[in-house]
C-alpha positions in Angstrom: -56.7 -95.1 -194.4 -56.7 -98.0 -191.5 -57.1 -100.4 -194.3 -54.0 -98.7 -195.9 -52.1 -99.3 -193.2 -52.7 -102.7 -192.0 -51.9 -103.8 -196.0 -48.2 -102.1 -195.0 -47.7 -103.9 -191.9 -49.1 -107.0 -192.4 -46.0 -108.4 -193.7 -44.1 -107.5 -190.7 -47.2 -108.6 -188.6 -46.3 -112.4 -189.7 -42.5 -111.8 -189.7 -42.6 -111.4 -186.0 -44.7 -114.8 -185.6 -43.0 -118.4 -185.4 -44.8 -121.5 -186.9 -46.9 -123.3 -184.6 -49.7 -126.1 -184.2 -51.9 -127.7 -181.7 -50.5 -129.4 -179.0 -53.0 -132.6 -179.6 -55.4 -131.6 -176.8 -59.1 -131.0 -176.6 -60.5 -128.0 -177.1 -62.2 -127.0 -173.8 -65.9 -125.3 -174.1 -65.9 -122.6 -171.3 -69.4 -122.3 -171.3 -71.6 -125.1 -171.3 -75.1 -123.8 -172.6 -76.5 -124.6 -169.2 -74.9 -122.6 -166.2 -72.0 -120.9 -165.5 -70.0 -123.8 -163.9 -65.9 -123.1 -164.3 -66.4 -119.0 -163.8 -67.0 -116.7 -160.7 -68.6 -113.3 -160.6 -66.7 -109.9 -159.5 -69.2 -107.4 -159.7 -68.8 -104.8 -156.7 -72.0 -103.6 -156.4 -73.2 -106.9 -155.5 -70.4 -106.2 -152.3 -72.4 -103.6 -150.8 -76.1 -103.5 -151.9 -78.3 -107.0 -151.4 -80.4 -105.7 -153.9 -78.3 -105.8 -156.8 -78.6 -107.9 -159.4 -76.5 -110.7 -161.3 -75.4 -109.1 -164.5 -74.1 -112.3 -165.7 -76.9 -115.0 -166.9 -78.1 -118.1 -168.8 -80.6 -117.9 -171.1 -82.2 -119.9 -173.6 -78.7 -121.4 -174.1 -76.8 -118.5 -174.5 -74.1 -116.8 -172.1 -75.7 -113.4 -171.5 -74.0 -109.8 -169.9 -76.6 -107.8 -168.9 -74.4 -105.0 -168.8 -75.1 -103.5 -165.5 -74.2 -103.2 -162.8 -70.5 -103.3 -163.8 -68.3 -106.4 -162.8 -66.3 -109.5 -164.4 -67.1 -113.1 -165.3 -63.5 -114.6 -164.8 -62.6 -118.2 -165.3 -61.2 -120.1 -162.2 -59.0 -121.4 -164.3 -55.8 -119.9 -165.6 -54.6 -120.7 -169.2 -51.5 -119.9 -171.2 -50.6 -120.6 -174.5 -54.3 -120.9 -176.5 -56.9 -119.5 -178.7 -60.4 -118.7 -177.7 -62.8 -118.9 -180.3 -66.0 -116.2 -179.4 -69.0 -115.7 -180.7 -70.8 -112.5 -179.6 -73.4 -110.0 -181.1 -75.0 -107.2 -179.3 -79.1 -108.1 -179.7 -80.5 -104.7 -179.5 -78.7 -101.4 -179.6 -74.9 -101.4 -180.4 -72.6 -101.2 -177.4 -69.4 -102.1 -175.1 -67.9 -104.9 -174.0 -65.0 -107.0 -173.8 -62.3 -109.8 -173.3 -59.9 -109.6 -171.0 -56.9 -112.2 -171.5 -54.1 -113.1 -168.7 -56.5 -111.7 -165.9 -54.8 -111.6 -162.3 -55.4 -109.1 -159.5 -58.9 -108.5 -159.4 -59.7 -104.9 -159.2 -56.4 -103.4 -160.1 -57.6 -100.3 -161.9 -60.6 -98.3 -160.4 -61.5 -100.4 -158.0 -63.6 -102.4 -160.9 -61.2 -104.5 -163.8 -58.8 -107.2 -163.4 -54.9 -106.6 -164.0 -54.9 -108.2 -167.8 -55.2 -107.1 -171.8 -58.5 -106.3 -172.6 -59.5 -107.1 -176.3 -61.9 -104.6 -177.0 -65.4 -105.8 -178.4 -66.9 -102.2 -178.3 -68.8 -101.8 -181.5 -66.8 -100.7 -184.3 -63.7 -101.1 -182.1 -63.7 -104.6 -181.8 -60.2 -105.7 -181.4 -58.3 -102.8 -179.9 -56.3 -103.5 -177.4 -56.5 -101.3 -173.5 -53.6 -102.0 -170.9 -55.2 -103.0 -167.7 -52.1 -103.0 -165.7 -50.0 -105.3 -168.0 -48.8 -103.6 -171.4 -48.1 -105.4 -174.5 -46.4 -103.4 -178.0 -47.1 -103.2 -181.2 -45.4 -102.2 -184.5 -45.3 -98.3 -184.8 -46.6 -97.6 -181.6 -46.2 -94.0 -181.4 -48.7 -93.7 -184.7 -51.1 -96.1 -183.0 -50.5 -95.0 -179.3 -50.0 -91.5 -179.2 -47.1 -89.8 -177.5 -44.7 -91.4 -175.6 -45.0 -89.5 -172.5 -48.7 -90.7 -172.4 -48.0 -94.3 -172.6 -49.3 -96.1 -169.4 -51.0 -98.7 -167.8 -53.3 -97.1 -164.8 -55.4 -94.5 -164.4 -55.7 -91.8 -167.4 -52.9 -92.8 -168.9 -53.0 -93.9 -172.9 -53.7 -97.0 -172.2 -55.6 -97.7 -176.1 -53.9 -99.4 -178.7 -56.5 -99.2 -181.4 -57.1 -102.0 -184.1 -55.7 -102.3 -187.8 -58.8 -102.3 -189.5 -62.4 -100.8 -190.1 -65.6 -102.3 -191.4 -64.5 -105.9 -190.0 -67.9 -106.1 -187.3 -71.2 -107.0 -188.7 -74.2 -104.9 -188.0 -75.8 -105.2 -184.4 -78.1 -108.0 -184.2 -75.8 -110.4 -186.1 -73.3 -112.9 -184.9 -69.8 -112.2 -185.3 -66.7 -114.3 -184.6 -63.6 -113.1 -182.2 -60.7 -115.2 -182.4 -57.6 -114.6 -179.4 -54.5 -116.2 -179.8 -52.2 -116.1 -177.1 -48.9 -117.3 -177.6 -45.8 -117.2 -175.2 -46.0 -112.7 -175.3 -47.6 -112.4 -178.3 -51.5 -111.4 -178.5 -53.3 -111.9 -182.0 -56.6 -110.8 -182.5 -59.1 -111.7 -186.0 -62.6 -110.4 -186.3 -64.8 -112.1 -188.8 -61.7 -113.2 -190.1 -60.0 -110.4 -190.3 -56.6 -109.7 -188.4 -57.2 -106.9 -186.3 -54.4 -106.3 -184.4 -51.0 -108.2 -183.2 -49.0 -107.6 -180.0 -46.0 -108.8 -178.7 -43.3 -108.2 -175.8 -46.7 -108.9 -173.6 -46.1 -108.2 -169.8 -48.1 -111.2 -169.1 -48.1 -114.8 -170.8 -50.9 -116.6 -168.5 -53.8 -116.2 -166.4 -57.6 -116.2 -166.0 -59.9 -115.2 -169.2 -62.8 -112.9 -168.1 -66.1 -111.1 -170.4 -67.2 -107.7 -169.0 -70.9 -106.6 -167.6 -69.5 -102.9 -169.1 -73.0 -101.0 -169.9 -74.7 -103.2 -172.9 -76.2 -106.2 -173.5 -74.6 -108.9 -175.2 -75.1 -112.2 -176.1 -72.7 -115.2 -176.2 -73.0 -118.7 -178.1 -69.6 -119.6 -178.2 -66.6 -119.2 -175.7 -64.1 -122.5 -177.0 -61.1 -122.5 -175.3 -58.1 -124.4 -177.6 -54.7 -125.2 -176.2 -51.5 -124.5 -178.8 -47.6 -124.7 -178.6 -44.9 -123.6 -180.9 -43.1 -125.8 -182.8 -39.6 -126.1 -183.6 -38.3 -124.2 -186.7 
């Protein structure tokens, strides 16, 4: 039925996007295989217990969330205008995590996640999009959102805009590919290479890119950072 629906709105998916190209600069690796130079760690636990561990590691080349305890590797740089090209794969069970795109105030909702768009990697939810104090739309929103009345960005409001399509994860244990475009207010999401969801009228266009220690383990080998622009019609 998803699959249904995304053929019928992927024309007006690319009617609402301009043309556009690279801008001529270098991609820019976030991680470099070796530490975790260019990020910082917000991980509360680690504000009140000596004890607790770094859920956010390096090992045998590969960018690794532990899961727990719960926290935020955020890039201390901010960034608008780009696509991040991920790959990611849960190793062992299936689980949650995600990407969090035009991060600013740290700890905005419970006391835990950044103010930003989180692009879901949850398994077999990859690519939905949750309002972390920013909001973003989406064509037919009240089909996708829910109610209107529930709409929000804090607390137990809606804040879930779920993805156009099912079946586009591989199975845990293999590596799939997460692509993030942010352009201007627009927010375009392709799993595997499959669109997966498109917003626009973003609340945000810039800020810090952050991965989430959110209960699993998962596994990173690619986190390429590519500056774009939009080009004149």
């Amino acid at each position: 039925m998803r699959l249904i629906y995304f053929l019928l709105v992927l024309p007006l998916i690319y009617s609402c996007t301009a043309s556009r190209g690279t801008t001529g600069k270098k991609s820019i690796p976030l991680f470099n295989g070796k530490d975790l130079t260019g990020w910082h760690i917000d991980v509360p636990e680690m504000d009140k217990n000596p004890n607790a561990i770094n859920p956010f590691v390096v090992r045998n080349g590969y960018l690794v969330s532990l899961g727990t305890p719960g926290g935020h590797l955020i890039t201390d740089r901010s960034f608008s205008d780009y696509r991040v090209e991920i790959e990611y794969r849960f190793a062992g069970k299936p689980g949650n995590c995600g990407a969090l795109v035009h991060a600013s105030k740290p700890r905005r909702l419970y006391g835990m996640f950044p103010q930003s768009v989180e692009v879901q990697m949850m398994h077999e939810n990859a690519g939905d999009f949750w309002c972390i104090g920013e909001d973003i739309t989406v064509p037919d929103m009240e089909a996708r959102r829910g109610p209107k009345e529930n709409w929000g960005i804090d607390g137990d409001k809606n804040r879930r805009i779920p993805n156009l399509t099912d079946g586009s994860e591989k199975p845990p244990g293999q590596w799939n590919s997460m692509n993030i475009e942010c352009l201007k207010n627009e927010i375009k999401v392709w799993v595997n290479g499959d669109l997966v969801n498109h917003g626009f009228n973003a609340t945000a266009d810039h800020g810090s890119f952050a991965l989430q220690a959110e209960g699993s383990e998962v596994e990173f080998r690619k986190l390429l950072l590519t500056p774009i622009k939009k080009l004149s019609k």
